[in-house]
C-alpha positions as CSV (number, residue, x, y, z in Angstrom):
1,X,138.1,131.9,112.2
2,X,137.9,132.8,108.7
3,X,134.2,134.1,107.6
4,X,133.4,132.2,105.0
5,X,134.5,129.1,107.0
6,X,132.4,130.1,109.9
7,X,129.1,130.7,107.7
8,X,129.7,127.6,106.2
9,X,130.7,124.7,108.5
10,X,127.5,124.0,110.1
11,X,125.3,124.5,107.0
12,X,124.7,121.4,107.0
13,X,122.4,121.7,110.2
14,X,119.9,123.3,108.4
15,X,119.3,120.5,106.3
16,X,118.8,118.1,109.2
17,X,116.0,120.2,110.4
18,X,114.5,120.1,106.8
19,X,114.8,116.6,106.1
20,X,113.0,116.6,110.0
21,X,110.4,118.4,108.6
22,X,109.3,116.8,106.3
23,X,109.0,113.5,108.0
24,X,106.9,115.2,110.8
25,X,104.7,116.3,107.7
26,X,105.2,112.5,106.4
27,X,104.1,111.5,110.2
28,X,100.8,113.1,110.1
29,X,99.3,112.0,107.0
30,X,100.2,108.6,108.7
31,X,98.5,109.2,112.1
32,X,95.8,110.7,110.4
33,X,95.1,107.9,107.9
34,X,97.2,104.6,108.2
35,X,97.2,104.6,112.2
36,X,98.4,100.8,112.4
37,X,101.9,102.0,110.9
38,X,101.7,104.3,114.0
39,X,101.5,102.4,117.1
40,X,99.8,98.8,117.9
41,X,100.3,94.8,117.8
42,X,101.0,95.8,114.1
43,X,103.6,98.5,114.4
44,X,106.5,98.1,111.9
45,X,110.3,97.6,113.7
46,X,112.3,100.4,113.8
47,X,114.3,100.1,111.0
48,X,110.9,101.0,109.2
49,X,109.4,103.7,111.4
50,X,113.1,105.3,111.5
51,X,112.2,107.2,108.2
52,X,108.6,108.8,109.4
53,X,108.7,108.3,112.9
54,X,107.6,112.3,113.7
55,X,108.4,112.2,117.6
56,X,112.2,110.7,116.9
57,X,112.0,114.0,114.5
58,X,110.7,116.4,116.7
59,X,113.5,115.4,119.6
60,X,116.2,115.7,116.8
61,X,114.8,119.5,116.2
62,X,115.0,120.1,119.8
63,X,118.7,118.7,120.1
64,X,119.8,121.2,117.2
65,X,118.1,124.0,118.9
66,X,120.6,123.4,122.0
67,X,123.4,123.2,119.5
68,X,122.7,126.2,117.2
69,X,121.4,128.5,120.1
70,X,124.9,127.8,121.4
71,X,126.9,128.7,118.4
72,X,127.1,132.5,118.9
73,X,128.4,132.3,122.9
74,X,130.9,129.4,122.4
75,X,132.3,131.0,119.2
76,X,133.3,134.3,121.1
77,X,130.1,135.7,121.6
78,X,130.2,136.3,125.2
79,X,127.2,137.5,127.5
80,X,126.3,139.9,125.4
81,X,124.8,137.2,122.6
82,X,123.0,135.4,125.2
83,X,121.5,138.7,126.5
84,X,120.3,139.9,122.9
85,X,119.9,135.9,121.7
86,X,117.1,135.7,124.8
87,X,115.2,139.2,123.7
88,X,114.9,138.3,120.4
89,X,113.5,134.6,120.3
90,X,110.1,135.1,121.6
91,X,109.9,137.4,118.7
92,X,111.9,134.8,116.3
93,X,109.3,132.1,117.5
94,X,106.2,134.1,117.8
95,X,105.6,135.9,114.5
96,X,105.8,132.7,112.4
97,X,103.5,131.2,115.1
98,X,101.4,134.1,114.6
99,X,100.9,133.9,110.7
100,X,100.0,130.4,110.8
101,X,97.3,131.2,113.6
102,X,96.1,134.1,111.4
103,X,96.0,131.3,108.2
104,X,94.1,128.9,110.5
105,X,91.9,131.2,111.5
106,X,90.7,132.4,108.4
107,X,90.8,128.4,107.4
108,X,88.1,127.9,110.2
109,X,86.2,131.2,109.5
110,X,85.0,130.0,106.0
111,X,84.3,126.4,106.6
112,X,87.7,125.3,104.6
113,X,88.6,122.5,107.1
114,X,87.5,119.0,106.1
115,X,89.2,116.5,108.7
116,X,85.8,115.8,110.4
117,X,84.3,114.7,106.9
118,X,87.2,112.7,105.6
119,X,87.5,111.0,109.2
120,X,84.1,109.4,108.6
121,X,84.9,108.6,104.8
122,X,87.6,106.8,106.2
123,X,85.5,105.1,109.2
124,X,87.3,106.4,111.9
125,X,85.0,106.4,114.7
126,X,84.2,109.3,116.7
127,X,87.2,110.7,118.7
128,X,89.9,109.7,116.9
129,X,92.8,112.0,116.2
130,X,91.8,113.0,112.7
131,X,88.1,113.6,113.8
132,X,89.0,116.2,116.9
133,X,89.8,119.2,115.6
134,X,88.7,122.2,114.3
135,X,85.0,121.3,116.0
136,X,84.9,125.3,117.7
137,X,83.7,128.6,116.4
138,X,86.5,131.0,115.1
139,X,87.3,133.6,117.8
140,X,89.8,136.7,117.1
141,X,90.2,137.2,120.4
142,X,91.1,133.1,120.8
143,X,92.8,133.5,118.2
144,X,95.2,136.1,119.5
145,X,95.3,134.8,122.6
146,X,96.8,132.0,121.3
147,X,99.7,133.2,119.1
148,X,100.5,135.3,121.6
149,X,100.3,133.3,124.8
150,X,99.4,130.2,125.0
151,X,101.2,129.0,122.6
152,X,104.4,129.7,124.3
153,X,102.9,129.4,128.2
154,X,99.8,127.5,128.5
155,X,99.0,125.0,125.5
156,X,97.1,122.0,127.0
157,X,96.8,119.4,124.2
158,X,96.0,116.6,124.6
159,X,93.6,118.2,127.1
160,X,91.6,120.5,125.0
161,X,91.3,120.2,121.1
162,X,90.3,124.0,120.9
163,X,93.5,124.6,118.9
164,X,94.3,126.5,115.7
165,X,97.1,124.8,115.2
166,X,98.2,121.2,117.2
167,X,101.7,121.3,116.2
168,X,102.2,124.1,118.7
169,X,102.5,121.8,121.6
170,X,106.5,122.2,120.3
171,X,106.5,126.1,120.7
172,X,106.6,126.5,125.0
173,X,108.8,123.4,125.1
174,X,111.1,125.2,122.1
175,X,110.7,128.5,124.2
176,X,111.5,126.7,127.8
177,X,114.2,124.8,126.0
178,X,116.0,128.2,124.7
179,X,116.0,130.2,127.5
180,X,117.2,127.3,129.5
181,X,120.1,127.0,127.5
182,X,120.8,130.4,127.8
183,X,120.8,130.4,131.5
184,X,123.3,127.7,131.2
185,X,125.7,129.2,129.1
186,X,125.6,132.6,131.5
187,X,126.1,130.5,134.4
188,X,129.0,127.8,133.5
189,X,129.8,128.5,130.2
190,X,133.6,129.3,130.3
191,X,134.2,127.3,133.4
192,X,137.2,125.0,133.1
193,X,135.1,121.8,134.4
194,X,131.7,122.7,132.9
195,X,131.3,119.4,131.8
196,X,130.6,118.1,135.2
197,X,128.1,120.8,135.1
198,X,126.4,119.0,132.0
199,X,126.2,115.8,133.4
200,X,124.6,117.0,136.9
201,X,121.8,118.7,135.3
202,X,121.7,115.7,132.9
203,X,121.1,113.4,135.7
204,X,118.7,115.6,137.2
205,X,117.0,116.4,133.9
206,X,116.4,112.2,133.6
207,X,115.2,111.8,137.3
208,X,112.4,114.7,136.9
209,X,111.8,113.2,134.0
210,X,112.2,116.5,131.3
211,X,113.6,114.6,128.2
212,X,113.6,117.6,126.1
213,X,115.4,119.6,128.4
214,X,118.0,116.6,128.1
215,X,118.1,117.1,124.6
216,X,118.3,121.0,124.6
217,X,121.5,119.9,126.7
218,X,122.9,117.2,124.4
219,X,122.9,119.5,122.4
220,X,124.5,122.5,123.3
221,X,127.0,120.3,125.2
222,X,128.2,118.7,122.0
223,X,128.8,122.4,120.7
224,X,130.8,123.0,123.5
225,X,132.7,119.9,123.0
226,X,133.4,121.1,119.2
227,X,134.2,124.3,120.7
228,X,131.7,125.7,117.2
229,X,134.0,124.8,114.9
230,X,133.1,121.7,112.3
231,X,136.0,118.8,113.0
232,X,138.1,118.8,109.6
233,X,137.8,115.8,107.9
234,X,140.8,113.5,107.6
235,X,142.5,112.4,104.4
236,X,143.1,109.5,102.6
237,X,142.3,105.7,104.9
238,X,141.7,107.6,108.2
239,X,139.0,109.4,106.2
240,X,137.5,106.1,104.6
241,X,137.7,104.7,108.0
242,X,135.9,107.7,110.2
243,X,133.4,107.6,107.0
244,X,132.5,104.1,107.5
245,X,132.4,104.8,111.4
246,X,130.0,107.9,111.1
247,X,127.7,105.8,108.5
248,X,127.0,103.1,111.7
249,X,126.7,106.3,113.9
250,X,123.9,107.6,111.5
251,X,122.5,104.6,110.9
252,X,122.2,103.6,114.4
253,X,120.8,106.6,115.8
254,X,118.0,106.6,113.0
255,X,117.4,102.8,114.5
256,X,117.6,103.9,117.9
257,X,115.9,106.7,117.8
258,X,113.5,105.5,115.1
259,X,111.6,102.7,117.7
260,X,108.2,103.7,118.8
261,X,107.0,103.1,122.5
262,X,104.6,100.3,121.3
263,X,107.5,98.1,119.4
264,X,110.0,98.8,122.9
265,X,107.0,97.3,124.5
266,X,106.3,94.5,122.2
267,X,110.3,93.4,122.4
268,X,111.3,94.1,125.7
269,X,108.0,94.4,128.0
270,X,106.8,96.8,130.0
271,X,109.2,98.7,132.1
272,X,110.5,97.5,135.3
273,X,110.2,100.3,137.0
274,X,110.0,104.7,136.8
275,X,113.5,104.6,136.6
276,X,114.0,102.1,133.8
277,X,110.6,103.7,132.1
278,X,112.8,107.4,132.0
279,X,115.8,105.9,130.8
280,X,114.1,104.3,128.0
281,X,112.6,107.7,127.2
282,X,116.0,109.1,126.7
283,X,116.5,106.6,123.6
284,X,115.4,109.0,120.9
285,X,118.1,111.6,122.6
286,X,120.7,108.8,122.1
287,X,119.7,108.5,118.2
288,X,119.3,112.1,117.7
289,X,122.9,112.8,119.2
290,X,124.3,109.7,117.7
291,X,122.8,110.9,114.2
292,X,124.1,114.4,114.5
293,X,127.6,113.4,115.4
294,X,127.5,111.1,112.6
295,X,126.9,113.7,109.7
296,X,129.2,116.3,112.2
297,X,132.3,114.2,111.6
298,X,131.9,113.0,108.7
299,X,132.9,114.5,105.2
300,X,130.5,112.3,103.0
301,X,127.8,113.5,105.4
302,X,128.3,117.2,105.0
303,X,128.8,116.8,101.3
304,X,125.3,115.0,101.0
305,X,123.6,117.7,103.2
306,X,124.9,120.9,101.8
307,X,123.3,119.6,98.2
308,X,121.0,122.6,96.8
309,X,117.5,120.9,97.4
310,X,118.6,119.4,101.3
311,X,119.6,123.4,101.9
312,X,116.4,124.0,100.2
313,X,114.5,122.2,102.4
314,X,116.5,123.9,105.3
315,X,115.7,127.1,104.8
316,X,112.1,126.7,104.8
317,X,111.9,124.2,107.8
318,X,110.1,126.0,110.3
319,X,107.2,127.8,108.3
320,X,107.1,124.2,106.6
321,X,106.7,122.7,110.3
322,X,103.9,125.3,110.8
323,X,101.7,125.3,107.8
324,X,101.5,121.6,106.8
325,X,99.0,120.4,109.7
326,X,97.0,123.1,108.0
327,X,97.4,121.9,104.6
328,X,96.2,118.4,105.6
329,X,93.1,119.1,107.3
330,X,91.8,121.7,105.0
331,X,92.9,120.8,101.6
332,X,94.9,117.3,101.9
333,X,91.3,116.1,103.3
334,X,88.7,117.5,101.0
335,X,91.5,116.2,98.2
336,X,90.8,112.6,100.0
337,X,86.9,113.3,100.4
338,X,87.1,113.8,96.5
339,X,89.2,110.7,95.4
340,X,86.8,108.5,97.9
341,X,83.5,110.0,96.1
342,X,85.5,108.9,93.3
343,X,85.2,105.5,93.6
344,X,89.4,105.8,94.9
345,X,90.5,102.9,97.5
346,X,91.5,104.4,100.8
347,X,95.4,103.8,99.9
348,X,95.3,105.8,96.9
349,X,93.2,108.4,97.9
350,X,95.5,109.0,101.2
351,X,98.7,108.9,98.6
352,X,97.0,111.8,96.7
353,X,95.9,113.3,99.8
354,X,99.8,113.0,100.9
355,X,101.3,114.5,97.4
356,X,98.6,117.5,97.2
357,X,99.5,118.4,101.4
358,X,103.6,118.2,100.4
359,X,103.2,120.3,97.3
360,X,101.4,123.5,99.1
361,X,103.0,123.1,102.0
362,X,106.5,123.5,100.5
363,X,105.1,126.5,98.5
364,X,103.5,128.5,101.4
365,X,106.5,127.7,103.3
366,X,108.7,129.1,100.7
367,X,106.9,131.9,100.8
368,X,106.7,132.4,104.7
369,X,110.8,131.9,104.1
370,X,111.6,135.2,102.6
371,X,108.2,137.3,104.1
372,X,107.5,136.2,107.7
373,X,110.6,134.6,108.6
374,X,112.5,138.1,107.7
375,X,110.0,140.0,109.8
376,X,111.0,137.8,112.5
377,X,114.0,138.2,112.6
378,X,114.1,141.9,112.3
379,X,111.2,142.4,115.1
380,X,113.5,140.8,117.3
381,X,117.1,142.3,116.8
382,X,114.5,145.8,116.6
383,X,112.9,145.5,120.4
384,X,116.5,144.7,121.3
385,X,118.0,147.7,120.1
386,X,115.1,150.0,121.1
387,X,114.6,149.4,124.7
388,X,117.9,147.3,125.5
389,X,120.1,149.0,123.4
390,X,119.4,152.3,121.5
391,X,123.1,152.5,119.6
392,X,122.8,150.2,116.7
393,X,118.7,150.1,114.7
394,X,118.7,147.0,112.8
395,X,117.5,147.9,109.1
396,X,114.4,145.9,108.2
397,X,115.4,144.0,104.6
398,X,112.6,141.8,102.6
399,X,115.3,138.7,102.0
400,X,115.1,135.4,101.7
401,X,115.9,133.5,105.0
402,X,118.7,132.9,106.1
403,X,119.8,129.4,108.0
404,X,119.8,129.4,111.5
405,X,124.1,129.2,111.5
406,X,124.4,131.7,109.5
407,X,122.3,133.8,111.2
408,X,124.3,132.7,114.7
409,X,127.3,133.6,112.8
410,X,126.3,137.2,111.7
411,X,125.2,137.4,115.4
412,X,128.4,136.9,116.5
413,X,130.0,139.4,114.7
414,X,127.6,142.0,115.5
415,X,128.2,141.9,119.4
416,X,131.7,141.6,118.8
417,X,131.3,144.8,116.9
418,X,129.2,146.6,119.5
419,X,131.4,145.7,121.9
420,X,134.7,147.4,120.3
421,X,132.5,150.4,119.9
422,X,132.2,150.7,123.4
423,X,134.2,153.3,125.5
C-alpha cells in the first residue's frame, strides 16, 4: 500500500470524532439548561435531536475506536501491534484523563465552579443534573486516585456525584472496549470464517445486554470487512449513484441513531419484553454504523470531511471531550450567573453561556493537542520499549497531534520494522 495513501484514506475518521465532540459539548449545555429538548412529553423527533443528541455521539466514538484500534493488525500489523497497541493505551487514555483531573482539581480548590449557583438562577430544584456536582472538598489523594484508577476500573456515576470530571463514565467502557477488541483480533483475526466469529459474540454481546461492546465490534468488524483499505470511489453515474445511496445511509443513521429513549417510547410504547427492550438499544449502533459506512464509501463524504477546520476539529477531539464539562460548570455558568444579574432572559443568557464554553474549550483543547496529547503518546510507546522491548527507545517530540489513523499507520510500520530487524 503506498504511504501517503495509507496515512491518508481514513483521515476522514478523525473528523467524525470531532464533529462528535462537539455535539456532546452541544449536548450538555442542553441537559444542563433546556432539559425539555432532552427527554420528556416534549422531546423533539429525531430528525431534531439527531444533531445534539450526545449519547447517539458517544456510541459513534466507541464504534470508531473498534475500527481505528483495528487498523494496525488488519493492515499487516500482526500480533505484535496488538501486543504494543494494549501496553500503550492505558497510558494513551490516562495522561489526558489525568490533566483534566489535575485542571478540575485546581477548578474546585479555589471556588471557580458555579453550576450550583446558576442551577438556582435558573430554578432548577435541588438535585437536578446541573445542581449535583462539584458539592465535595478537593482531595489530592481523591484526586489521584481517580485519574489513575477509578476512572478506568471503578467509576460509579450515577451513584456518587463525588467526581472531578462526569464525562469519565466513557474512559473504563473506552478501556474495556479496547482491550476487548484486542483479544479478538489475537484470537480469530486471520481466520478464514471469522465472520461467524463476529456475529456469535454479537449475539451474545445483545443477550447480556453490553451495547458498547456491540459497537466496539461493529466496528472493528467493518475494518475487517474493508480489509483497512478506504473503497475507491467509482467514476462517472456509478459514482453519482453510490453518492446518492451513501447520502440516505448518512442520513438515516443520524435519524436512527439520533431518537432518544423518551420519543421510542412516545411512538412505539414501552417494550414488550427484555429482549425487544435490548434490541431497541442496539438502534444508535445501527445509525452509528450506517453513518460511518455512509461517509466510508462515499467520495463527496470524504471530500467534505477532510476540509481544514473538520480535521481541525479532529485533532483536538479528545482533550476537547475532556475539558468542556469543565468549561461549563466553572466559567460557562458564572458567564450565565452574570447575563441573569443582568436583567438577560434565560435563552439568551444560556446562548452566551453556550458561545463562551465552545470558545475556551476549543482553545485549551488546542492546547492539550500538541502538549498532553504528545506526552501520551510517547509515555506509552516508552513503557513498551523499556520493560517489553528494550531494542527501539521512542524519542519524546513536542508536536502537534497526530490523528488517531495516522498514528495506526506509523504504528504499523514500526512493528513491521522491528520485526525485519529480528534475527
Amino acid at each position: 500500500m503506498d504511504a501517503k495513501h495509507s496515512r491518508d484514506d481514513f483521515l476522514f475518521l478523525d473528523s467524525v470524532r470531532g464533529i462528535a465532540a462537539v455535539v456532546v459539548v452541544v449536548w450538555h449545555q442542553i441537559v444542563a439548561f433546556l432539559p425539555a429538548l432532552k427527554g420528556g412529553p416534549t422531546v423533539p423527533p429525531p430528525w431534531v435531536t439527531m444533531f445534539y443528541n450526545g449519547d447517539f455521539a458517544v456510541d459513534l466514538f466507541f464504534v470508531l475506536s473498534g475500527f481505528v484500534l483495528s487498523l494496525s493488525f488488519v493492515r499487516g500489523g500482526g500480533v505484535e501491534s496488538l501486543r504494543s497497541a494494549a501496553v500503550r493505551r492505558y497510558f494513551r487514555l490516562a495522561v489526558p484523563v489525568g490533566a483534566s483531573v489535575f485542571l478540575s482539581y485546581l477548578l474546585l480548590r479555589f471556588g471557580l465552579y458555579y453550576n450550583r449557583q446558576a442551577a438556582v438562577a435558573a430554578g432548577f430544584s435541588p438535585g437536578y443534573w446541573l445542581d449535583v456536582w462539584n458539592n465535595f472538598p478537593a482531595s489530592r489523594s481523591g484526586a489521584l486516585t481517580e485519574a489513575v484508577y477509578k476512572a478506568f476500573f471503578a467509576f460509579e456515576v450515577p451513584r456518587t456525584y463525588n467526581t472531578y470530571n462526569n464525562i469519565l463514565w466513557t474512559m473504563q467502557i473506552e478501556f474495556a472496549g479496547s482491550l476487548f477488541v484486542f483479544a479478538f483480533h489475537a484470537l480469530f483475526g486471520g481466520l478464514r470464517n471469522r465472520f461467524w466469529a463476529y456475529l456469535v459474540l454479537a449475539v451474545v454481546l445483545i443477550c447480556k445486554g453490553w451495547v458498547s461492546g456491540l459497537e466496539f465490534l461493529v466496528g472493528a468488524a467493518f475494518c475487517d470487512l474493508l480489509g483497512g483499505r478506504a473503497p475507491r470511489p467509482g467514476a462517472g453515474a456509478l459514482s453519482v449513484a453510490v453518492g446518492a445511496v451513501c447520502l440516505v445511509a448518512v442520513l438515516a443513521g443520524m435519524v436512527i441513531g439520533g431518537a432518544t429513549p423518551d420519543w421510542l417510547t412516545q411512538k412505539f410504547g414501552p417494550p414488550s419484553s427484555v429482549t425487544v427492550e435490548r434490541l431497541a438499544a442496539c438502534h444508535r449502533t445501527v445509525g452509528a454504523l450506517l453513518l460511518l459506512a455512509g461517509y466510508t464509501y462515499s467520495a463527496w463524504g470524504r471530500w467534505l470531511l477532510t476540509r481544514r477546520p473538520l480535521v481541525f476539529l479532529g485533532r483536538i477531539s479528545f482533550p476537547l471531550y475532556l475539558v468542556h464539562i469543565l468549561v461549563e460548570l466553572s466559567l460557562g455558568c458564572y458567564v450565565y450567573l452574570v447575563c441573569r444579574q443582568d436583567g438577560w432572559s434565560h435563552l439568551d443568557a444560556v446562548l452566551a453561556c453556550a458561545a463562551v464554553t465552545i470558545a475556551v474549550s476549543i482553545f485549551l483543547a488546542w492546547i492539550g493537542s500538541w502538549t498532553v496529547e504528545p506526552a501520551s503518546i510517547w509515555l506509552g510507546r516508552w513503557v513498551y520499549a523499556t520493560i517489553f522491548r528494550r531494542d527501539q527507545l521512542p524519542a519524546y517530540k513536542l508536536i502537534e497531534h497526530a490523528p488517531e489513523t495516522a498514528a495506526a499507520d506509523r504504528e504499523t510500520a514500526r512493528v513491521r520494522e522491528t520485526a525485519r530487524d529480528k534475527p
